[in-house]
N, C-alpha and C positions, 0 to 999 in steps of 0.2 A: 522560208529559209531560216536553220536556226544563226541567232546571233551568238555573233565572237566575242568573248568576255576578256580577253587575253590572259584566261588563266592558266596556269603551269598543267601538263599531261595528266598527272593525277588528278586532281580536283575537275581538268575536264571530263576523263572518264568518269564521277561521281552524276557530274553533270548530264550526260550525256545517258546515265540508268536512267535517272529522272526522267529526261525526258523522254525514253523507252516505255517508262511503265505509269504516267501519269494518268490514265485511266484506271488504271489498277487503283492506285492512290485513291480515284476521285469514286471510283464504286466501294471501297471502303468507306470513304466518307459518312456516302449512304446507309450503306449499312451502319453502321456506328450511331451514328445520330437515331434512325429511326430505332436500335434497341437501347438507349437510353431515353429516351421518349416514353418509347412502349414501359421499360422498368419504374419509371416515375410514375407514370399514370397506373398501371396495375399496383402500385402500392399504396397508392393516395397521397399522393406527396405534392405537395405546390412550390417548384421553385420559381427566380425569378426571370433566369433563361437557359438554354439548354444550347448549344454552340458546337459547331467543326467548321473548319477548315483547309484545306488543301496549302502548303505552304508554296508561293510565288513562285515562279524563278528568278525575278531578279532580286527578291529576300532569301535564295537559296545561294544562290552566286555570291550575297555583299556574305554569310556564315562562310562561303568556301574562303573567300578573301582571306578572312581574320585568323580562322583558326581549319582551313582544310586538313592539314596535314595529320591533324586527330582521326581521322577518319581512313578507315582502309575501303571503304562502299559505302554505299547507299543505304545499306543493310543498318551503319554503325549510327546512320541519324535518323534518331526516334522521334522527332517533330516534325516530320514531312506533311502527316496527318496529325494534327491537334484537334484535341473536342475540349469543350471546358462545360462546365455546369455550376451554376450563378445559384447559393441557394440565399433566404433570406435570413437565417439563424448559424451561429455555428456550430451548435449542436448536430443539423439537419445533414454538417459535412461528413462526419462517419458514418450517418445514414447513411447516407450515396454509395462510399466508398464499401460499403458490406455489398450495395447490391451491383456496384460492378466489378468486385471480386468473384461473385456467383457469376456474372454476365462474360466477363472476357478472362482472358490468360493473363495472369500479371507476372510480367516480370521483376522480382522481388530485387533481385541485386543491384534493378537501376531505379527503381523505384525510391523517390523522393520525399517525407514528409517535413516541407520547409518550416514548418509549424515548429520546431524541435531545434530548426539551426536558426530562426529569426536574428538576427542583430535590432538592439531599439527602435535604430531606426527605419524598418523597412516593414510596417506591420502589412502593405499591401502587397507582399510576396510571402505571408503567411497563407499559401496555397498547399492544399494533398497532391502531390503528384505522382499519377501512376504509367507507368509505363505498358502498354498493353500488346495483345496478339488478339486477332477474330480465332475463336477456338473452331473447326474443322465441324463439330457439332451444331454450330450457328450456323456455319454456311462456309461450303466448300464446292468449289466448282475447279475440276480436273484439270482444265483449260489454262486455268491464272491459279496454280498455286500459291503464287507468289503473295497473294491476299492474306495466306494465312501464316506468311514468312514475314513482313515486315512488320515492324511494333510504330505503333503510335502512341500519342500521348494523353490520359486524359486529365486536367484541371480542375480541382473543385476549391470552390474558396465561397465568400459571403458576398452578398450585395455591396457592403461598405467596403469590401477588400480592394473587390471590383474596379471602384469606383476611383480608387486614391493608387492603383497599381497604373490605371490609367493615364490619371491625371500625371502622376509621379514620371510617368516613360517621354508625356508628351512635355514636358516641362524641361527635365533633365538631360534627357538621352537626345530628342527629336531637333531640338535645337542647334545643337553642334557648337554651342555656346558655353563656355564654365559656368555654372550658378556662383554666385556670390552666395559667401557663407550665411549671411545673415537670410537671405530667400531658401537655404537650403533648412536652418532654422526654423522658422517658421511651417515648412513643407515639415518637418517633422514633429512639432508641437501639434500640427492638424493630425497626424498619426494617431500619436495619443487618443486626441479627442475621439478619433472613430473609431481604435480599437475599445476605446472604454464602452463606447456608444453600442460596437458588438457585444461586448460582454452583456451589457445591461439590456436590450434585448429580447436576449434570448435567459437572462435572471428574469423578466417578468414573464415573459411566458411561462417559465418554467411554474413561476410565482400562480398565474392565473390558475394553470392547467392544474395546480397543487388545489388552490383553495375554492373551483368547482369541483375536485372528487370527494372533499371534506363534505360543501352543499349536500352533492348526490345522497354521501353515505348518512348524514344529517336525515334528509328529506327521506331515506328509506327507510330509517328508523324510526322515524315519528318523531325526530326531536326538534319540533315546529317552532316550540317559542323560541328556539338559539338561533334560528334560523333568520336574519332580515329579508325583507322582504324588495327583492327586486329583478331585473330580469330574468338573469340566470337564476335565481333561486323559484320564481315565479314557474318558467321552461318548465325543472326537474318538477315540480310540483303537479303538475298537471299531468305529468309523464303519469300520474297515482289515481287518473280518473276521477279525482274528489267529490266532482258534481255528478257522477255516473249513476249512481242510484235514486239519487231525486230528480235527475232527467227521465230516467226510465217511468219513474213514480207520475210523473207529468204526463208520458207521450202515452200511457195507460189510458187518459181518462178519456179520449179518443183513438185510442189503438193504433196511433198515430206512429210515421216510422220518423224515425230521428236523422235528421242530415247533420255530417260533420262540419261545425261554424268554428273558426278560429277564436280562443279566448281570450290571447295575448292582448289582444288591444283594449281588456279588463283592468289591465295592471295600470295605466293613468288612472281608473276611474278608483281601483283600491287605495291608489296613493292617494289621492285626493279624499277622500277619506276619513282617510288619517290611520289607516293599516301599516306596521309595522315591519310585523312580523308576519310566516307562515301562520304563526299560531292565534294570527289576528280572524285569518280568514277559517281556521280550522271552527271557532269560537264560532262565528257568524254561521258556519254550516247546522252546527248543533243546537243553535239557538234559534235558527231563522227560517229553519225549513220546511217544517208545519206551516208556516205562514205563506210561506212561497209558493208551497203545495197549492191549500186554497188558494190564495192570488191565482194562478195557471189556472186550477177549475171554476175558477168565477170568468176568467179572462175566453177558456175554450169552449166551456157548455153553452150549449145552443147554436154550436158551430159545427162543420162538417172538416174543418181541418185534420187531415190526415196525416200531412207533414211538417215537423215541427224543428226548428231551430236547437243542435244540442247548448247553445248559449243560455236558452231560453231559462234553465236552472239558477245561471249565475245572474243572469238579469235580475231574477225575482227577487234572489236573497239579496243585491245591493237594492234594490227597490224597500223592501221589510226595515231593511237597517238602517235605508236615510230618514223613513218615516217613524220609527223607534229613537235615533237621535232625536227627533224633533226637525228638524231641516225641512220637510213641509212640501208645499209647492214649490221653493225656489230652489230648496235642495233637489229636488228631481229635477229642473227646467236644467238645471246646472250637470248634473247627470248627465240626463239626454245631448248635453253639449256637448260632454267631454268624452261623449261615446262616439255622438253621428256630426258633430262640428254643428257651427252657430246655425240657427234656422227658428224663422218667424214659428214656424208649428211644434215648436220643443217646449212654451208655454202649454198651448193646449193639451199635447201629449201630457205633461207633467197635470194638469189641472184633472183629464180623467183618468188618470193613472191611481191619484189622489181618493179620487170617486170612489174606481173601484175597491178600493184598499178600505175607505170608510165604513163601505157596506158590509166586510168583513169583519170590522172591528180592528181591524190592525194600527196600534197605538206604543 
């Protein structure tokens, strides 16, 4: 049985569509969410949450209270269905908002960017807000036209907007208590701090995302010595196969086929080192390879190894250059450490590692 709200004839009648067409509402829902979903993931986009819901009846009842009389139908409130979408940058929000301008109908004339109207203090209702239709090309069914008559709303704002829009409603509004100006103070001083927090950010991303495509274009041009030497610059480096031809030169001497080994976990043993730069390990290529060469054919002849580690290039040349520094056996025990973690058998490895590198000559 429905309940009596003892609202006035009008705002009953609003009430009373609702509760007509509440399933229409709630298959919109679905629909909704699931092609915002879908548009995130087909464009590679990582937000922080993705949100709808269906509005109450008795949160629809306390909006007729206050202000029914704004309303001629059900038709004239646009938040029956709300979707919101959490991203973690603010950059990321007019992303969104391009792809659910392709995605749904927007209604432009109610359409909101409170980004524009903010007052100081209200940085957590810095929200895009759009007002939308399911376009008849996403989905229509003859039955419930009505799905593609009613507008809903969708929200995008930031993690941190999120978070203080929240805080802000349940503090001030939820209460049914005045805030005391000095609490209300405060509530906005914390404003501040998180919109500055958005800006900044998404200034370093933008920062990061700037000074890895400087690396890239560095690393593709060969300009190794400007290059320091560390993960991201390491990554793009490898991207250039650098070791690929004195690997090939190695898996030769047994015709051996090459498995692909990860190299990244080089990059402690270059730092350690004492490599710089790209143009640290460019130097040790050119310098060291001959030697690594033989190293491998003294290490594989008399073997039937067929298949060979693609690491096994860069092994050799850190191998050449700790025993060219002088670093010895403890320089490789040290090596072997910082490649495979501590272990009693990283001296012996290191002592005939030593061996064989003697017999070559390699000094």
């Amino acid at each position: 049985m429905d309940k009596n709200y003892g609202l006035d004839l009008h705002c009953q009648m609003i009430l009373d569509e609702y509760r007509d067409n509440i399933e229409s509402f709630r298959k919109m829902k679905d629909i909704v969410k699931k092609q915002m979903e879908k548009c995130i993931e087909e464009n590679g986009l990582y937000v922080n949450a993705i949100e709808a819901r269906v509005k109450t009846e008795s949160s629809l009842v306390g909006k007729l209270e206050l202000k029914g009389q704004k309303y001629n139908s059900l038709s004239d409130l646009t938040d029956i269905l709300g979707a919101r979408i959490i991203t973690f940058y603010t950059d990321e929000v007019d992303k969104i908002a391009a792809l659910m301008e392709k995605t749904f109908e927007v209604d432009w004339s109610n359409t909101i960017d409170k980004r524009k109207l903010i007052d100081l203090d209200r940085f957590g209702y810095m929200s895009l807000h759009y007002i939308c239709r399911i376009p008849q090309a996403l989905y229509f069914d003859p039955e419930h036209p009505e799905i593609n008559e009613y507008r809903f709303e969708i929200q995008m704002r930031t993690a941190l907007q999120h978070v203080w829009a929240t805080m802000y409603h349940d503090t001030g509004y939820k209460s049914g208590v005045e805030i005391p100006e000095e609490y209300l103070r405060n509530l906005n001083r914390l404003a501040g701090l998180l919109e500055l927090a958005d800006e900044q950010f998404s200034k370093i991303r933008i920062e990061i995302t700037d000074y890895r495509r400087q690396v890239q274009a560095l690393v593709a041009d060969g300009n190794f010595d400007a290059v320091a030497l560390n993960g991201d610059t390491f990554r793009s480096f490898l991207q250039l196969n650098p070791f690929r031809k004195l690997m090939e030169r190695i898996a030769s001497i047994n015709q051996a086929e090459i498995i692909e080994d990860s190299l990244v976990r080089y990059l402690n043993v270059l730092v350690q080192m004492d490599f710089k730069t790209l143009g640290d390990i460019e130097r040790m290529i050119k310098e060291n390879s001959e030697a690594a060469y033989q190293l491998a054919l003294h290490q594989l002849a008399g073997t039937d190894l067929d298949i060979v580690a693609s690491s096994l290039a860069l092994q050799n040349l850190c191998i050449v250059s700790i025993i060219k520094k002088g670093y010895g056996e403890i320089g490789l025990k040290f090596f072997y450490e910082t490649l495979y973690g501590p272990s009693d058998y990283n001296i012996q490895r290191a002592q005939r590692t030593l061996q064989q590198a003697n017999r070559i000559n390699i000094k």
